[in-house]
C-alpha positions as a printed Julia matrix, in Angstrom:
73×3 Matrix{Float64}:
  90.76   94.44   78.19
  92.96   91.45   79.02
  91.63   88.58   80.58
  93.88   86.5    83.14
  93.15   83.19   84.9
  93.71   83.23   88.24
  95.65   80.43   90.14
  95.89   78.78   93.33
  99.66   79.29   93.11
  99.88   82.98   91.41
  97.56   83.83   94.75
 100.17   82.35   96.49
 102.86   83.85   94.95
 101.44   87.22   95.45
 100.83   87.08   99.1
 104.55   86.04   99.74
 105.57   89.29   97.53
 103.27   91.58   99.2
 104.78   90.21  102.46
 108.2    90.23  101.78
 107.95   93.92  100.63
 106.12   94.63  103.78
 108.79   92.96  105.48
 111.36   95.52  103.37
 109.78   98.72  103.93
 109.46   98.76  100.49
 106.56  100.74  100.3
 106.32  102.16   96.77
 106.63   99.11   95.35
 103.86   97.79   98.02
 102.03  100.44   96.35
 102.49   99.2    93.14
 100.94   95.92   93.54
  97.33   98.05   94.14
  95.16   99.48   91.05
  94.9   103.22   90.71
  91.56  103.81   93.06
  92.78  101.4    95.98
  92.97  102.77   99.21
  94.2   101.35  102.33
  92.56  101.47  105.96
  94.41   99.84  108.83
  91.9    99.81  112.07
  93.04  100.63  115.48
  95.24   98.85  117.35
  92.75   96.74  119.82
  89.99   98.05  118.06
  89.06   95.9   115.07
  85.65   97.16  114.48
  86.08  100.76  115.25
  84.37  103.31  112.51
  86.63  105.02  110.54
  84.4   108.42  110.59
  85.42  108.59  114.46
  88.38  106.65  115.28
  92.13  107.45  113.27
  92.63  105.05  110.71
  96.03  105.17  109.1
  95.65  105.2   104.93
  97.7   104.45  102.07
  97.25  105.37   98.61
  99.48  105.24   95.43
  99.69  108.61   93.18
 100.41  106.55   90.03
 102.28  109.64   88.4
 104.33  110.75   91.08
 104.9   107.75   92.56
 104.24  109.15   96.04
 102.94  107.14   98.77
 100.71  109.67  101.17
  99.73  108.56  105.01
  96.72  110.22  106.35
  93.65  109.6   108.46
């Protein structure tokens, strides 16, 4: 296993790109920047704290292999 420092600038960095291929549509290589097991949960619109087990929550993951990016709830 490889060990890497973290910086205040990489963090940086990495926020920008995750924006600006937000900003792109680019969502495979969005994907990318995730590990293998991430998953993505965006609340409801006006509803912050609603519980994902009875409110729609729109998720994201990466199938590393296939390079698919699958929306679901």
């Amino acid at each position: 296993m490889t060990v890497t420092s973290v910086t205040r600038q990489g963090i940086i960095d990495f926020l920008f790109q995750e924006a600006r291929l937000l900003d792109e549509w680019n969502l495979l290589a969005w994907a990318d920047l995730f590990t293998e097991d991430a998953t993505y949960l965006i609340p409801p619109i006006g509803e912050p704290d609603a519980s994902h087990s009875r409110r729609y929550f729109m998720c994201m993951t990466a199938d590393r292999d296939s390079k698919n990016v699958q929306n679901g709830y």
